[in-house]
C-alpha angles and dihedrals in degrees: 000000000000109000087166130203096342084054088120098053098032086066094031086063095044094043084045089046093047080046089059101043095043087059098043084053102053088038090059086044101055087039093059080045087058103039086054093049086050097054096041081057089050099049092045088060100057099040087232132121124189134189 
């Protein structure tokens, strides 16, 4: 594969591209695991469970 002249920041955009998405990614993910726990808190608290 020939990417020329441009090779440096042709894989500096994609690596800095996978960077972001990866983060954004891992962020979403603890996040879900904080929001559950939250609610697991919340509904222990009441004593309720709904469906």
């Amino acid at each position: 594969m020939n990417l020329g002249s441009h090779a440096g920041f042709i894989v500096g955009a994609y690596a800095f591209t996978a960077l972001v998405i990866g983060t954004l990614i891992v962020g979403a993910l603890l996040d879900q695991r904080a929001q559950k726990r939250a609610l697991a808190s919340l509904q222990g608290e009441t004593g309720e469970r709904r469906s």
